[in-house]
C-alpha positions in Angstrom: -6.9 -8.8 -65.1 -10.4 -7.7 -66.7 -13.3 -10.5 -66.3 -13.0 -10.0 -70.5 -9.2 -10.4 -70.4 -9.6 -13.4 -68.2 -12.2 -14.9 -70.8 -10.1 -14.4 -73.6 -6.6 -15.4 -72.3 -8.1 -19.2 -72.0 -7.9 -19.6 -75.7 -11.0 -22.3 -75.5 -12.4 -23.2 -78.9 -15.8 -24.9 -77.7 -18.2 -23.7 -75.3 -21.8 -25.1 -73.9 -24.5 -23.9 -71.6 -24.4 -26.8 -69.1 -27.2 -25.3 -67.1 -29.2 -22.4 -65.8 -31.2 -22.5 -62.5 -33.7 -20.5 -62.7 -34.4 -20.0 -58.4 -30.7 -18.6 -58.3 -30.6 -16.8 -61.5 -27.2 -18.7 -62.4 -25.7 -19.8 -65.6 -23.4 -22.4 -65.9 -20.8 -22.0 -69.3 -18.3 -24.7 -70.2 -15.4 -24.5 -72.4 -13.1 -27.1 -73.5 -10.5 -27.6 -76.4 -11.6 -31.4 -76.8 -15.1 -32.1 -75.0 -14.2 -35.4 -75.5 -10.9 -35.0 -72.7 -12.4 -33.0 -69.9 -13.7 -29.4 -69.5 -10.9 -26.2 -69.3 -13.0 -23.5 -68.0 -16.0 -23.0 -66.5 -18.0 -19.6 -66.4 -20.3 -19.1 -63.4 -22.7 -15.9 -63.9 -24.9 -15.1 -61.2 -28.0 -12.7 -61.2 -28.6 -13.5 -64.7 -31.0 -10.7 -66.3 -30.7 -11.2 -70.0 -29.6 -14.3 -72.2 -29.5 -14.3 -75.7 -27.0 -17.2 -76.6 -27.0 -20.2 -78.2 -26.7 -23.2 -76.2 -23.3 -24.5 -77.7 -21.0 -22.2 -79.6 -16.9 -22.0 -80.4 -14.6 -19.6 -81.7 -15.5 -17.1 -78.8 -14.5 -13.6 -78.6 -15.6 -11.7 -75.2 -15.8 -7.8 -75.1 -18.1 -5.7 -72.9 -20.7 -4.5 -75.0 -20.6 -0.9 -76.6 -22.3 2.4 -75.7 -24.6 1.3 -78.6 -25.8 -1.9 -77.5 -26.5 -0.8 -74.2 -29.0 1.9 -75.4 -30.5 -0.7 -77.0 -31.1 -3.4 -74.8 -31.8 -0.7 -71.7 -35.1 0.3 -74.6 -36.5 -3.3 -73.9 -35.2 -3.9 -70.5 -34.6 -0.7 -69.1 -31.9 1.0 -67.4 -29.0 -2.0 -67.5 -26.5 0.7 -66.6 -25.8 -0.8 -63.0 -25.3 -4.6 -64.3 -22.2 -5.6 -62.9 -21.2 -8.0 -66.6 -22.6 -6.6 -69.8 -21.1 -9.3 -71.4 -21.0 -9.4 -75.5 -19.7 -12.9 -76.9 -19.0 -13.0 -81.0 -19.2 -16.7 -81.7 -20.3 -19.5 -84.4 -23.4 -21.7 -83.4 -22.7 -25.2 -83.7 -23.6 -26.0 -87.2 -23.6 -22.3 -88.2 -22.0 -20.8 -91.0 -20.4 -17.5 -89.4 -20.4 -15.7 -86.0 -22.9 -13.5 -84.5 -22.7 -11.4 -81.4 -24.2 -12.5 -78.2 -25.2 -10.8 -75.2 -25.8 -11.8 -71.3 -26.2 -9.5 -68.5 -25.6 -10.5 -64.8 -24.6 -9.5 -61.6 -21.6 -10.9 -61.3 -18.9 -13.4 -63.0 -16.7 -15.9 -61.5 -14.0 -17.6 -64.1 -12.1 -21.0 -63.0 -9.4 -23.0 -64.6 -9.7 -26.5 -64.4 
């Protein structure tokens, strides 16, 4: 199973950054059905080159970003090509109307279950 497929298969409706560090260059997601009962999965991504996500968001869909995208964030950050997660998230701010797409790009991703 796919990083993406793994993402998508927890069916989470509410995600948060919890925290970023920036001396490791990880990122901390959480994602829980009901905040309010406990957390149901939490994304670690490590190596973190590029954020640009709000801080809490729900209705998440994860795909790996297109052909597309990649030319265009390798024209302000250069060749991305080798980034282990290119990692596209279309989502609703909290206290947005509609989703946009979001992108992060990392070294590496590590998905857990609570």
């Amino acid at each position: 199973m796919t990083y993406i497929d793994e993402l998508n298969s927890t069916r989470t409706w509410d995600y948060l950054i919890d925290r970023y560090d920036q001396t490791t260059e990880t990122l901390i997601i959480q994602g829980s059905h009901d905040f309010m009962h406990g957390i149901s999965v939490t994304i670690k991504l490590t190596e973190v080159l590029y954020l640009d996500c709000p801080f809490d968001f729900s209705h998440a869909e994860f795909r790996e970003i297109t052909e597309r995208e990649e030319q265009e964030l390798s024209k302000r950050l250069g060749n991305i090509s080798k980034m282990g997660v290119k990692l596209c998230i279309r989502a609703e701010p909290m206290g947005a109307i509609g989703e946009s797409d979001f992108f992060i790009l990392a070294g590496g991703i590590e998905v857990e279950r609570e």
